[in-house]
Every structure is written in C-alpha cells, then in structure tokens.
C-alpha positions in Angstrom: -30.3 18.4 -10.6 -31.9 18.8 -13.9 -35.4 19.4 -14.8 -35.9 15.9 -16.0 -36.1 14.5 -12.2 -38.2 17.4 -11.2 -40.8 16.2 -14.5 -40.7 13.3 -12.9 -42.7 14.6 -9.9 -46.2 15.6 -10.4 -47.0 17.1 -7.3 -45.1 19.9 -8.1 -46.6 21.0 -10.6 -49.5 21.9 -8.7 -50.9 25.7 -8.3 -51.7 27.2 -5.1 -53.5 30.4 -5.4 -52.1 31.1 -8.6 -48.5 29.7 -8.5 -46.8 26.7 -7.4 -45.4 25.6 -4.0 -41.6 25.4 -3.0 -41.4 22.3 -1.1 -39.1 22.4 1.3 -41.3 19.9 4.0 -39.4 17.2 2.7 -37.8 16.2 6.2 -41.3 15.1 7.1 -41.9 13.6 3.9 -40.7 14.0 0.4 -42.7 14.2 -2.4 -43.2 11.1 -4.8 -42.5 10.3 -8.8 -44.5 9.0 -11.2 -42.4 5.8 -11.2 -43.6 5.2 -7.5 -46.9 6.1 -8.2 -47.3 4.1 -11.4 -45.9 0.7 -9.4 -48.1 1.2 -6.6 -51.2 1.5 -8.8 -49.9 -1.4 -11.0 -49.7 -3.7 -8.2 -54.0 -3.4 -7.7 -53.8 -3.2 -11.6 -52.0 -6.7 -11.3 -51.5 -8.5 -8.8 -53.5 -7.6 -6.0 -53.6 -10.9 -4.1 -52.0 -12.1 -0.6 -49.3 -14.2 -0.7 -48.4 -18.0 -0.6 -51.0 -19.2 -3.0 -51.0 -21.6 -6.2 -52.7 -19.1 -8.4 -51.1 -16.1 -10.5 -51.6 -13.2 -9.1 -50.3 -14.4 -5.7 -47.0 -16.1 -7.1 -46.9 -12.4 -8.4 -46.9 -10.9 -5.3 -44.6 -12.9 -4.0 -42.1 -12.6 -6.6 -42.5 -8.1 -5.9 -42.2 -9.4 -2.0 -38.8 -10.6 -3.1 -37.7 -8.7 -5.2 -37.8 -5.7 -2.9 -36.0 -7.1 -0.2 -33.4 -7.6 -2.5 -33.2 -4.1 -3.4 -33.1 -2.9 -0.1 -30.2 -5.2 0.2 -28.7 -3.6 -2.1 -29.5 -0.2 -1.1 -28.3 -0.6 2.2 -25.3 -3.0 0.4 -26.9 -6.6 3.5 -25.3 -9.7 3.2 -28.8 -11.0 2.4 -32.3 -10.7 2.0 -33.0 -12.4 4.7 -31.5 -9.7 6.8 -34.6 -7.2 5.5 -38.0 -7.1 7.4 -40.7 -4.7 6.6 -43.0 -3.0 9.1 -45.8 0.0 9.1 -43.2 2.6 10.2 -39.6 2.6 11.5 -42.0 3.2 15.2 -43.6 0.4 15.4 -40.8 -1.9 13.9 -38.3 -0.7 16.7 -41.3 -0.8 19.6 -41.5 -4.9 18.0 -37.4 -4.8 18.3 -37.1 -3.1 21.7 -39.8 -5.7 23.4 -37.6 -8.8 21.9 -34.6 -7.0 22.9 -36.2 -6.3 26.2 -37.1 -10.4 26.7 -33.0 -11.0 26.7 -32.4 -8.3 29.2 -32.3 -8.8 33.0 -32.8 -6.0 35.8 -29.7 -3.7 36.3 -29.0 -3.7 32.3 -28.0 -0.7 30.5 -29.1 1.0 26.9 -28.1 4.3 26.1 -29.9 6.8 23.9 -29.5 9.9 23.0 -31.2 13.4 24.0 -31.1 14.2 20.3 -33.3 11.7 18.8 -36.7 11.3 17.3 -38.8 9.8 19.8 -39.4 7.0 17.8 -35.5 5.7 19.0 -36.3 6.9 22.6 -39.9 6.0 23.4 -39.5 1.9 22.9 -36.5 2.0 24.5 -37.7 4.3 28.0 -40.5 2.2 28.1 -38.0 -0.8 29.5 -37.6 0.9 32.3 -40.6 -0.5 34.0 -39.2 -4.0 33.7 -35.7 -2.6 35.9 -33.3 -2.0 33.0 -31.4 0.9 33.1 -32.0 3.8 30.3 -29.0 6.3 30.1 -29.5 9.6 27.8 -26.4 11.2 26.3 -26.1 14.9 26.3 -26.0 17.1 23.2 -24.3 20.4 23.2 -25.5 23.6 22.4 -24.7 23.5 18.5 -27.0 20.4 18.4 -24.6 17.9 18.7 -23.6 15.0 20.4 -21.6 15.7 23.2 -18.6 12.4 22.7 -17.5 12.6 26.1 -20.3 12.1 28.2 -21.0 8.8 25.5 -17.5 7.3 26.6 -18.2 8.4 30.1 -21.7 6.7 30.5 -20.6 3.7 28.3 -19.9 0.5 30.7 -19.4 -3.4 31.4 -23.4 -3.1 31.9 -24.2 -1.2 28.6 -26.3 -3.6 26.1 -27.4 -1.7 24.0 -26.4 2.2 22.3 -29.2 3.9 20.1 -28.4 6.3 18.0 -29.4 8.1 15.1 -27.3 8.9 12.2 -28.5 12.2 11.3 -30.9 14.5 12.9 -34.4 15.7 11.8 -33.7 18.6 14.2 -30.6 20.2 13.9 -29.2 18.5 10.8 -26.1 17.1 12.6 -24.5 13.5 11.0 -23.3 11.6 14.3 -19.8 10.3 14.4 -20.8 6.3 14.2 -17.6 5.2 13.3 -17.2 5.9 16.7 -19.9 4.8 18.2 -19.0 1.3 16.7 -16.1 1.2 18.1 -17.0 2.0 21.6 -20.1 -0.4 22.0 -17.2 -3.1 20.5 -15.1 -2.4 23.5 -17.7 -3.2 25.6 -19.0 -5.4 24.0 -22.6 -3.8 23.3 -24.9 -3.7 20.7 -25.0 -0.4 18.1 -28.9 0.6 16.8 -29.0 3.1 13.8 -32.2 5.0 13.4 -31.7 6.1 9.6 -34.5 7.9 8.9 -32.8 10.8 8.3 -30.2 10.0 6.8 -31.1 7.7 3.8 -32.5 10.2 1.7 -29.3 12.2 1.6 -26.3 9.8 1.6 -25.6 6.3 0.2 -25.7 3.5 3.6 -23.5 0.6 3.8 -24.4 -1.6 6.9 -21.5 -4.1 6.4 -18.8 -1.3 7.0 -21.4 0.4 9.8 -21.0 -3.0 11.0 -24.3 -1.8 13.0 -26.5 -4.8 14.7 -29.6 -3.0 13.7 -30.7 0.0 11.3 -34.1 1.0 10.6 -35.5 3.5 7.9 -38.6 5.0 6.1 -39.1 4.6 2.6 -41.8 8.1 2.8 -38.3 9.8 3.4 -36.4 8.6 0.5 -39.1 9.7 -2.0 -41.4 6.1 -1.5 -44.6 4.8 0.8 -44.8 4.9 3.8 -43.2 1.6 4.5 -40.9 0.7 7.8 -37.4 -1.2 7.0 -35.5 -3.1 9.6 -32.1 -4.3 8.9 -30.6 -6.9 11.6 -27.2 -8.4 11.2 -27.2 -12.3 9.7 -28.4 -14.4 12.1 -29.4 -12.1 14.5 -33.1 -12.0 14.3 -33.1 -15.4 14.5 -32.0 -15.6 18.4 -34.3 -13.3 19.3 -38.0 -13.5 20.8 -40.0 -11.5 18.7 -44.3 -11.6 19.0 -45.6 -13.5 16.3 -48.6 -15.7 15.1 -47.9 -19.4 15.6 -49.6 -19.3 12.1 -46.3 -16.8 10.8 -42.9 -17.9 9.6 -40.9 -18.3 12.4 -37.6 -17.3 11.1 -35.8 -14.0 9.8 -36.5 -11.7 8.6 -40.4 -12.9 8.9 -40.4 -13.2 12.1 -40.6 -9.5 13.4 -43.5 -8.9 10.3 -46.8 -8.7 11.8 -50.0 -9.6 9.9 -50.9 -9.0 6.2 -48.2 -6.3 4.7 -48.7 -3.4 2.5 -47.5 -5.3 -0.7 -48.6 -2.4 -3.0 -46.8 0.2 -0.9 -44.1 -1.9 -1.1 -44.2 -2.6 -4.7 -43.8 1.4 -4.3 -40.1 0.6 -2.2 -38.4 -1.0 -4.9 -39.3 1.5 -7.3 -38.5 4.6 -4.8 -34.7 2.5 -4.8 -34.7 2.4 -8.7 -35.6 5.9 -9.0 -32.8 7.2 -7.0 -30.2 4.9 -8.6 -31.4 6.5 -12.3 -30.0 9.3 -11.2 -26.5 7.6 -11.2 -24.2 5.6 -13.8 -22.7 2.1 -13.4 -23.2 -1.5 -14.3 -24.9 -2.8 -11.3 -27.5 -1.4 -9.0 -25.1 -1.0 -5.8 -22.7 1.1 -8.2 -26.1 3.5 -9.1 -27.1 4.2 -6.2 -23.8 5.3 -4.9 -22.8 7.0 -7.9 -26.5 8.7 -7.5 -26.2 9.5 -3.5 -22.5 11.5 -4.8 -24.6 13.5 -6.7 -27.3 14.2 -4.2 -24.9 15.2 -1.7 -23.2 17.8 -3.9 -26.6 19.3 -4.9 -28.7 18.7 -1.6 -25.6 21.0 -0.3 -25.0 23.8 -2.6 -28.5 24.9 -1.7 -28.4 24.2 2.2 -25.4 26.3 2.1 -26.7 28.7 0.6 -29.8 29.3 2.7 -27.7 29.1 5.8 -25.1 31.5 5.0 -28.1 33.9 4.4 -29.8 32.7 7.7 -26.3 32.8 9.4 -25.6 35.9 8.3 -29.1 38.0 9.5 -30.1 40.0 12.5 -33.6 38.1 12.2 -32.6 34.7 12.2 -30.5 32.5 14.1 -29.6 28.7 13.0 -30.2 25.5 15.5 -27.4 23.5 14.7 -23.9 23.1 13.1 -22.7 24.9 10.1 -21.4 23.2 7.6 -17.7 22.3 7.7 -17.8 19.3 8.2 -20.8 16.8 7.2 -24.4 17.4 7.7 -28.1 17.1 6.2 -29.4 19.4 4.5 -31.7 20.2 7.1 -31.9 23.9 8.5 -33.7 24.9 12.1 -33.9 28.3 12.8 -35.6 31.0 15.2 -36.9 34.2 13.9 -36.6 37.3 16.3 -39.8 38.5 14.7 -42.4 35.5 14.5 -43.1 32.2 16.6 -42.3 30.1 14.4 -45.9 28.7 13.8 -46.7 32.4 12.7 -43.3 32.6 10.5 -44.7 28.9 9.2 -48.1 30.6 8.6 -46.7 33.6 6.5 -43.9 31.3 4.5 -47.1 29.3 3.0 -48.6 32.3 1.8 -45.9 32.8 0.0 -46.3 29.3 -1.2 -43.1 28.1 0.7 -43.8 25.1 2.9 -42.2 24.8 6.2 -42.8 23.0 9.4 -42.8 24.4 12.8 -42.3 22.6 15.9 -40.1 19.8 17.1 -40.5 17.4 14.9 -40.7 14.5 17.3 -37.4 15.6 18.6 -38.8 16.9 22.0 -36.2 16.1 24.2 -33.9 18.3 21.7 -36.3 21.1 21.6 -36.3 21.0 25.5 -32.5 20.6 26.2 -31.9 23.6 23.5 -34.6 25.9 25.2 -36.6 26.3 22.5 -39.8 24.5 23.5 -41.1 27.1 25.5 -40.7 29.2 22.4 -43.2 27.3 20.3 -40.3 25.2 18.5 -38.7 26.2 15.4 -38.9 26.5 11.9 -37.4 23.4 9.6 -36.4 23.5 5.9 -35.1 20.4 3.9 -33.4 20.6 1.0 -34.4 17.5 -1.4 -33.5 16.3 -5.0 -36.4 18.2 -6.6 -35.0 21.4 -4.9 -34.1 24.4 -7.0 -31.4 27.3 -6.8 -34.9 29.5 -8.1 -36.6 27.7 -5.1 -33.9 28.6 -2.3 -33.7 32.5 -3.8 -37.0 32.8 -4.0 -37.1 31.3 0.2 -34.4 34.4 0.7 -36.1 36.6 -0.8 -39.6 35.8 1.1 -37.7 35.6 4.5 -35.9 39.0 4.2 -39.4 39.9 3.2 -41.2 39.0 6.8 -38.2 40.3 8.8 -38.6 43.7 7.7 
C-alpha cells in the first residue's frame, strides 16, 4: 500500500520513547483514519439527536441510520437493508440470536460448533445446553484446522444449527464454507458465520455464502466498535427475539436493543468508504472488491514474509497452516526462549506491538496444548503495514532469540 493510506492514520504517527510503534495488534483491533474519526465527531458536531423526531437534527440521524445499513448491504453485497441489524459487539448480538434461536428449539436438538472459535460463537451457543439441546464441538487438527471428517461425521437428521467461523483469530486458518453450506443443506440445518476475522482481509458476499446468519465487528475493519448482524430475508422476522413492546417489531429492528451508538455508527459507513477508496470502479460494490483484491495481495506479501522467517528458525515455531492455500494474515507462534507474555514484553520495547494469550480462542489454545504454556504470541498484518515494519519485526526477533 502506499504512504497516502498510511497518512491517512494518525495514530501512527505517534512516538514512543523516541520512535514510533509497528502495529501489528491489529487482530484485536485495527487502528482508525481520519475519515472515521472526522464522521464520528461530526455526528455530535451535527446531528446529535435520537431518532424518530419532527425536528432536524433527528431526521438527520435517521437519514446516517439508513444510510449505513445500506452500506453494509453493500459491503457484505444483502438483498436488503432490512436484512442489517446493529448491536454493541458481534457477542452480545449472537447471545440476542442464540436465545431466539434457542425459543424454536426443543430438547434432544443439535448445534454444532467448533473447537476453533472465539468464544463469542461458542459461549451463546453452550449456554443452550441447560434448556436440553444438544451442543456438538468439531475437532481441529494439529495444524489449526478444521478437521472435515469429524464435521460430516457429527452432522445429522437432528443438527439445527452449524456455527462456524470463517477465519480464525488464532491460527489464521480460512474454513472451507463452501462446504459447510453444503452439508447443513443436506440436512437441512441452518449455517452461522462468525466474520470477525475475516472481513478486514477479504471482500464477503452473503448471497453466494448463502449463509442464514453472519455477524462482524466494524473495530476490525478499521471502524467503532459497532456489532453487525446479517440474517437472510425474512428470517428475522419468524423469530422471537427480546424486545421492548415500545421497539419496532420487525427486521432488522427487532434484534436492536435500546438507544444505539448512532455516532459510532456514523463511524461504520465511513470505515466501508474508506476501504472501497482504496479500489476503482463505478459503484460502491465494484470498490470494495476491487479494494479487498488489493488488500489480499499486500496483507500477504508481508505475512509471508514473516512466516517464512518464523518457519524457518530454531527459536520459533508457527501455530497454524502455512500458506498454500488461503489464510489471514494472522501469525501465532511459540518462542523456545520466552513465554510469550515475556517475548510480548520485550517486542514493545522495541516498539513492536504484539499480543500474547489466546485471544478468546481458549478452547484452541487448550486442544493445541499451548495453554499451559502461557498462550502464544499473535501478529496481524493490516493495510497500514509496511515491508520496513515486517523487517524491522525480523530483525527485533532474531534479536531476543539470541
């Protein structure tokens, strides 16, 4: 990427002790541009009033309600606005979703999940279990994969319901939900997308998914912290969500508790807009993918790059696939040398930022073994990332393993 989109970000710019950071804690949270900033601050500026009134500034907000769920229809290419609900997090919007879902279940139902998810498409979904449905985990493998047989083996005539992510926080492994589509077909089940990880890295079509449900995070696709629920036309609409009798009883209101964030949201639309400036065409849908094909090529070049150095090293060993065949630009890795909370600890006084831990991925952490070793250390590749950045990460990591 050019320096023009890393201009556009004023948070790094910022010294620290002298110099400035390498951000590579995007996974957890990418850094925001001006254009975000600027339309979250304009909204108070503006139009800070609730919505549904007579006077100005609420016919403004509603028109920047609006007009963002259109965007994220087009973002994630929906039928409709309608099929766009907005929450506090992609957490509590799938807790809402798994205690409607759970009202049309009956004891002895199934829902899979998987063992490599963020806890946030586990937890809801577990906490069925006390009203006698059935939660099935699929395994992972030991690459940090999903393991495809034992998904065909514990789909059945009783499975409602398969949640699955399509790319992990942990081990940077896309998930093969072509199939997955196909299989809860057959059956006759349900498909759930957790997103969250995916959508800052590559362009989302939920019509060819053909997925019930997707959820993602705006924080992750360089926006607010604002929740996003897709559900399929219609689908919302059968379903018995909790809501004030005082709320809009149909979709996608219906799932949207209490007042909103409308400035952070404000903030969505313009997160959308900034990623599709990075691509060409005549219409937004044709940006953003002509944007996301340029992402990919760059978020990669770098990721490969760092993991053919951590692939190749005595002192560090990768959690997860390699990259022949596609993945997020997400690396995990052990060091023979440091927990990785220490290795964390030296990396930021270097000024490289890195997380340790599991990243809300515990039931990976446990299944791969590395729980008991204090977790591991995580580095994202994002749009704002540099070639100078990743050799100057080399460099500080052949550094501390000597």
């Amino acid at each position: 990427m050019n320096s023009t989109i890393i201009e556009q970000f004023p948070s790094l710019s910022n010294m620290y002790n002298g110099s400035r950071g390498i951000f590579l804690d995007g996974p957890a949270g990418v850094q925001v541009p001006n254009s975000v900033i600027d339309a979250i601050s304009d909204y108070y500026r503006q139009s800070n009033a609730n919505t549904h009134g007579a006077f100005a500034t609420t016919q403004q907000t509603d028109v920047i309600m609006h007009e963002t769920r259109e965007t994220c229809c087009t973002f994630l290419n929906a039928a409709s606005h309608k099929c766009i609900s907005f929450g506090q997090n992609m957490t509590s919007l799938n807790y809402s979703l798994s205690k409607a879902i759970g009202r049309q279940l009956k004891e002895g139902d199934e829902i899979l999940i998987t063992q490599l998810d963020h806890e946030s498409n586990r937890g809801p979904w577990l906490r069925l279990q006390d009203q006698g449905v059935i939660v099935n985990e699929i395994a992972i493998l030991a690459n940090g994969t999903i393991n495809y047989d034992d998904l065909v083996a514990k789909m059945s005539s009783q499975t409602q319901l398969l949640c699955m992510g399509m790319a992990s926080n942990y081990t940077g492994a896309v998930n093969d939900v072509a199939l997955a589509r196909k299989i809860t077909h057959d059956h006759g089940a349900q498909l759930l997308l957790d997103a969250v990880h995916y959508a800052p890295h590559f362009s989302i079509d939920v019509q060819e998914l053909d997925c019930d449900f997707l959820l993602c995070s705006a924080y992750k696709f360089y926006g607010p912290h604002v929740g996003i629920l897709y559900a399929k036309p219609g689908l919302l609409d059968t379903m018995d969500t909790d809501f004030l009798r005082t709320a809009d009883s149909s979709a996608p209101y219906k799932i949207e508790t209490g007042t909103l964030n409308h400035a952070a949201i404000a903030g969505v639309k313009a997160s959308i807009e900034f990623i599709a400036s990075m691509g060409s065409g005549d219409a937004l849908r044709q940006q953003l993918e002509s944007a996301y094909g340029l992402i990919e090529k760059h978020e990669k070049a770098l990721a490969t790059q760092l993991y053919g150095f951590l692939d190749s090293s005595t002192n560090y060993t990768v959690v997860g696939p390699d990259f022949s065949s596609k993945r997020a630009p997400t690396l995990s890795f052990l060091s023979a040398n440091n927990a990785s909370l220490q290795l964390c600890e030296k990396l930021a006084d270097h000024n490289v930022f890195a997380w340790d831990g599991h990243f809300y991925a515990l039931r990976a952490s446990e299944v791969l073994g590395n729980e008991d070793k204090g977790g591991v250390t995580r580095m994202g590749i994002s749009v704002y990332t540099t070639e100078e950045d990743i050799n100057e990460t080399i460099s500080t990591l052949e550094n501390l393993a000597s």
